[in-house]
C-alpha positions in Angstrom: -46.4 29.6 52.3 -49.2 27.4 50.7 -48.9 26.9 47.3 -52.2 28.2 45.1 -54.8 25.6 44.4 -55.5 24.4 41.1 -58.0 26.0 39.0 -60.1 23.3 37.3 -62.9 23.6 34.7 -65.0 20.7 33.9 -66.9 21.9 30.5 -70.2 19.7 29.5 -72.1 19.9 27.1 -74.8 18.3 29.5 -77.4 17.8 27.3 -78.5 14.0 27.5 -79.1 14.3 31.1 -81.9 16.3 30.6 -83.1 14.6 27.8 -82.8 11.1 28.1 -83.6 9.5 31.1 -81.7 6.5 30.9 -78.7 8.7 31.2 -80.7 10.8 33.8 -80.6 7.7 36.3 -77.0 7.6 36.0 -76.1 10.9 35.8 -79.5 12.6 38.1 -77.0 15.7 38.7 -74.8 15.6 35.6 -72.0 14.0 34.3 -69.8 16.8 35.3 -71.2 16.7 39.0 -69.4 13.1 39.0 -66.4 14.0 38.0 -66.3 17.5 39.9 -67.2 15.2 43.4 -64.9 12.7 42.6 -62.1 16.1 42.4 -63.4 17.5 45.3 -63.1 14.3 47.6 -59.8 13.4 46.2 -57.9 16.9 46.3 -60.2 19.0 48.6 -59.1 23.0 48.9 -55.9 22.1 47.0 -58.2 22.1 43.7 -60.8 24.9 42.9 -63.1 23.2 40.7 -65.8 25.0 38.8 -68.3 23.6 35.8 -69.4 25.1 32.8 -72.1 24.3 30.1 -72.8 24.7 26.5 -76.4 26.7 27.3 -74.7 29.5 29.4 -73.9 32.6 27.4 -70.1 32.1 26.1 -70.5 28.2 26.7 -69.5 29.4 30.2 -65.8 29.8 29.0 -65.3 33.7 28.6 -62.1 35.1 28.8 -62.3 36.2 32.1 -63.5 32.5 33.4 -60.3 31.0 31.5 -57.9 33.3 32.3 -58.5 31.8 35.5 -58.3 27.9 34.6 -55.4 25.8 35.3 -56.6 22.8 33.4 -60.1 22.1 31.3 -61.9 18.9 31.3 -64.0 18.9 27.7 -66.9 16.6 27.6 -69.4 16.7 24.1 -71.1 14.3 22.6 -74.6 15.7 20.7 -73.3 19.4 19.6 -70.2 19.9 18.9 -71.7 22.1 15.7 -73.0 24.2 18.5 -69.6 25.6 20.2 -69.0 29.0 19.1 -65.8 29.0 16.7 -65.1 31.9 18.7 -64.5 30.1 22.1 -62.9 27.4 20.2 -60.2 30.0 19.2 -60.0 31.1 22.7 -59.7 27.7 24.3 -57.1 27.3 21.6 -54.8 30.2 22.5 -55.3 29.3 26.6 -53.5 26.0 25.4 -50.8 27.1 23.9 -49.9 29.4 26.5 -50.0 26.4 29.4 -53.6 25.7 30.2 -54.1 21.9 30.2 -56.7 20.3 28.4 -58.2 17.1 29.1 -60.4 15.3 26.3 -62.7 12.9 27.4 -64.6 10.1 25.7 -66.8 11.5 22.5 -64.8 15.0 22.9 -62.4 13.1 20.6 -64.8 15.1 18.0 -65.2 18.0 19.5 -63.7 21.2 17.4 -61.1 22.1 19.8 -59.6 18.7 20.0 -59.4 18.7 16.7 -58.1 21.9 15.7 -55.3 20.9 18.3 -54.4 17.5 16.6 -55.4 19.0 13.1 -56.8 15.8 11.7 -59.9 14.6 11.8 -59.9 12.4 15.0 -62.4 9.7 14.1 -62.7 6.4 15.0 -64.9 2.8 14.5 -67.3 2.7 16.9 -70.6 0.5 18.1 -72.6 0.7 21.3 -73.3 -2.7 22.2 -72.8 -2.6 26.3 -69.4 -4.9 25.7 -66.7 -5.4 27.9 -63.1 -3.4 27.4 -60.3 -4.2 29.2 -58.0 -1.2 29.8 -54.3 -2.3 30.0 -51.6 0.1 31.2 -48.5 0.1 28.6 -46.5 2.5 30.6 -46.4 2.5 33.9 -43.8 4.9 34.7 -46.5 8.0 33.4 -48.0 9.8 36.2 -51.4 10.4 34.6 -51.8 5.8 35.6 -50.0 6.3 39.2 -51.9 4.6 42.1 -53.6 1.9 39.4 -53.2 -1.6 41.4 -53.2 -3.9 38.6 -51.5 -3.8 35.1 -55.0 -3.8 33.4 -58.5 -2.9 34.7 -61.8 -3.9 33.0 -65.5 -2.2 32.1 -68.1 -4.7 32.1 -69.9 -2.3 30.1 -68.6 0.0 27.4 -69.0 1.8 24.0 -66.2 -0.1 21.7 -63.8 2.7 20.0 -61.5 1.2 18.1 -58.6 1.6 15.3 -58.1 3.5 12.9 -57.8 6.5 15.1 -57.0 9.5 13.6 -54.8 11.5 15.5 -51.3 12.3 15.1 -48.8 9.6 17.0 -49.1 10.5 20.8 -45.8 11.9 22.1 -47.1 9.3 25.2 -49.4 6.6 25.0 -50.3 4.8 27.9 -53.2 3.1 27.5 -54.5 0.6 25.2 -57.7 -0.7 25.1 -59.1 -4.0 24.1 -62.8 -4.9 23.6 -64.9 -7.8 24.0 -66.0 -7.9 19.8 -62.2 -7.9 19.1 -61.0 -4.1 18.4 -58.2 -2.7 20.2 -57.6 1.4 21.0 -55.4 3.7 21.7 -57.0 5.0 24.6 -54.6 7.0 27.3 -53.0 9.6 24.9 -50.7 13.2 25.5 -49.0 15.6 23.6 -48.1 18.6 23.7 -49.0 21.8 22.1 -47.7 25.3 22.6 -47.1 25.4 25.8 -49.9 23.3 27.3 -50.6 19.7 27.7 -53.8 17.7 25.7 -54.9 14.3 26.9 -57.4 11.9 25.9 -59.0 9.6 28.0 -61.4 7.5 25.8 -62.7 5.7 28.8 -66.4 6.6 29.8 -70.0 7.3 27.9 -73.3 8.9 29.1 -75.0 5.7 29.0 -73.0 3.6 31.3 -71.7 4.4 34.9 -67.9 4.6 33.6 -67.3 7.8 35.7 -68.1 6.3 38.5 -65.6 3.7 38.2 -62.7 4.3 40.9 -60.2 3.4 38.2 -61.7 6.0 35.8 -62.1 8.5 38.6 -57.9 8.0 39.9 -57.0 8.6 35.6 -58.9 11.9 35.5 -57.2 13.0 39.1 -53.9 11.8 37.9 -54.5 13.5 34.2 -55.6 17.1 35.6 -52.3 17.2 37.5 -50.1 15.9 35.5 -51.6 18.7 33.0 -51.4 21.5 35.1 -49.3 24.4 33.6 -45.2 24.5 33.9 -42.3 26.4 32.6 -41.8 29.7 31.7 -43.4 32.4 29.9 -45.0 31.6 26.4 -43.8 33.2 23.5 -44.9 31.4 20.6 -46.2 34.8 17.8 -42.6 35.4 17.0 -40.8 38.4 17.6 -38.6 41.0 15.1 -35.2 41.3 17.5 -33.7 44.4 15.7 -31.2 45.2 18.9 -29.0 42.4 18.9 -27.4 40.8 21.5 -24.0 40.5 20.9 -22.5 43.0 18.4 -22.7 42.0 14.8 -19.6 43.1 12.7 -21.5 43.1 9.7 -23.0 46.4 7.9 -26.5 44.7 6.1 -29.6 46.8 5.0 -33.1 44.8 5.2 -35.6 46.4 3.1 -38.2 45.3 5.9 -41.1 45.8 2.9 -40.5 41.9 2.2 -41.8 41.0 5.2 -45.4 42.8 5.3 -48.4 41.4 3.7 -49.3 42.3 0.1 
């Protein structure tokens, strides 16, 4: 029997490629429509890939739409005051029961990858079209399988660099290192709930990052490596009156102690 495909959402805010037409010339189609082709030719009908944008009513991501996502690529850049807090709270509960999210880039700001990490995610930055070099520090993790070299370079890139503020990754495998002298945490997982968050720090509108094959065999490699596992969620907590094993002794709970007042 032939196992499902995956059910991919690329999300974008996709708002400088109408706007600016430097990132027009890069992105004619939008960013997303890189990253959705690159998918497409890569995995073919073993990935269902579908894109969603901040203009369309429920930024595209009603409940119905991610009920029936796998994994979520988040790209935003110029509004992230503009997400509803409302689908932020629904992306929210999809990750923590399995749905994978994938952060990418300037989506290190974004509301929902923050509320994950619950700090404020920020970073030095400066936009001066400088190298990075992007080493791999582990490469045993599945989201750098089928890299040929033990580092990779950008000959043009927006520096991010440390402090970042996130809490320690439960993996980190990649580090970058910029041409003006600031290093990154770049490649980063955890986990949350149920689900798996990455960020890939990699790419800007402004540059043809996602074009890059590299860049292109990360963001394969992170969308399966975050597709949902395990069993069923069950993460609100749960009043077990019937036990299961007999309990010899005789206890009353006054069960008022454990409402609201």
């Amino acid at each position: 029997m032939a196992a499902s495909p995956l059910r991919v959402t690329i999300w974008n805010e996709y708002i400088h490629e109408l706007t600016v037409d430097q990132v027009r010339a890069i992105y004619p189609h939008g960013l997303h429509a890189v990253i959705a082709d690159a998918l497409d030719a890569r995995f073919g009908s073993s990935m269902e890939v579908r894109v969603a944008t901040l203009d369309e009513p429920e930024h595209g991501l009603t409940y119905a739409s991610l009920a029936e996502t796998d994994v979520l690529l988040w790209w935003g850049h110029a509004a992230h005051d503009r997400v509803s807090d409302e689908v932020v709270q629904r992306v929210h509960d999809r990750v923590l029961h399995g749905m994978g999210l994938i952060a990418l880039h300037s989506a290190h700001a974004s509301k929902i990858f923050r509320r994950l990490m619950g700090t404020s995610c920020m970073l030095r930055w400066r936009e001066a079209a400088e190298k990075e070099r992007v080493w791999v520090i582990d490469p045993g993790h599945p989201v750098v399988s089928g890299l040929r070299d033990e580092w990779f370079e950008l000959s043009q890139s927006e520096m991010y660099g440390e402090h970042f503020d996130i809490p320690a990754p439960d993996e980190l495998f990649l580090v970058s290192w910029f041409e003006g002298g600031e290093v990154f945490r770049s490649g980063c997982a955890w986990r949350r709930g149920k689900g798996k968050v990455i960020y890939l720090s990699p790419g800007h509108e402004t540059f043809p990052i996602y074009h890059n094959p590299n860049i292109q065999q990360l963001i394969g490699n992170a969308v399966q490596y975050a597709a949902p596992t395990g069993s069923l969620y069950l993460g609100q907590g749960r009043n077990i009156v019937p036990s299961l094993s007999p309990i010899a002794a005789r206890y009353f709970v006054d069960e008022g102690l454990h409402r609201s007042k």
